[in-house]
C-alpha positions as CSV (number, residue, x, y, z in Angstrom):
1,X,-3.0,-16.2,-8.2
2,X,-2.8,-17.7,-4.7
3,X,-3.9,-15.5,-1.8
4,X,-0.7,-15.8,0.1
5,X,1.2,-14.8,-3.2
6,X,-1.3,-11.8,-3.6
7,X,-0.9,-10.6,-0.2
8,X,2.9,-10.5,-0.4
9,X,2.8,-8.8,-3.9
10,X,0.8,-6.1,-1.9
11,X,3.0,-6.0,1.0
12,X,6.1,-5.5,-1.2
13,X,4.4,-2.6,-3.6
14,X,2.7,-1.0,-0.4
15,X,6.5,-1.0,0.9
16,X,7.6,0.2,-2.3
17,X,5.4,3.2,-2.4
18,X,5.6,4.4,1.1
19,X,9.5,4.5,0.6
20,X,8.7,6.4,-2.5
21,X,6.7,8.9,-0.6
22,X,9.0,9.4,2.2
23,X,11.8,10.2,-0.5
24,X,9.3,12.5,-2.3
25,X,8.3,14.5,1.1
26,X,10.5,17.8,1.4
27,X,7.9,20.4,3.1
28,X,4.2,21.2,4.6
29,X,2.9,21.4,1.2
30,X,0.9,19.1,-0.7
31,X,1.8,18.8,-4.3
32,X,0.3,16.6,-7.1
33,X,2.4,13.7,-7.2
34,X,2.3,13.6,-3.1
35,X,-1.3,13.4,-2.7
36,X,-1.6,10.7,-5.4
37,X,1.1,8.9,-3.5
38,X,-1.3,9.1,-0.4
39,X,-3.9,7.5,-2.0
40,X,-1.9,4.6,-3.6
41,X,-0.4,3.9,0.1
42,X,-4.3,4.1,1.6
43,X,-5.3,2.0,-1.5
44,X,-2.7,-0.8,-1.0
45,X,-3.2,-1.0,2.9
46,X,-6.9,-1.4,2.3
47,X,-6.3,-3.9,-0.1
48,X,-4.1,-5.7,2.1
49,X,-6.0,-5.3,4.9
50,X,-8.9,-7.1,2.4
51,X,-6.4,-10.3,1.9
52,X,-5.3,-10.9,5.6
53,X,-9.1,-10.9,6.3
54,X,-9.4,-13.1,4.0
55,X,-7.0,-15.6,5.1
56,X,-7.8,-15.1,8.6
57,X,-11.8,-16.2,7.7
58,X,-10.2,-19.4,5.3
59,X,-8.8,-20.8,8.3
């Protein structure tokens, strides 16, 4: 898969969960299905974070 195609894949499913989380959000608490939308979020910005570096060294 091209780098530029990969990065927007990740850029539309990092956008996809953190509009997922901020429906799921209701209170202070931290269930289940809240944390592990935490860590997909953190997971996806890393990884994005990983292809823009990428893109920004291949130039």
């Amino acid at each position: 898969m091209d780098t530029k195609k990969r990065t927007l894949v990740i850029a539309i499913l990092l956008i996809i969960s953190i509009g997922n989380y901020s429906r799921i959000i209701d209170n202070g608490t931290i269930r289940t299905v809240e944390f592990l939308s935490i860590f997909v979020i953190g997971a996806l910005t890393a990884l994005l974070i990983r292809e823009i570096a990428t893109i920004l060294k291949g130039k």
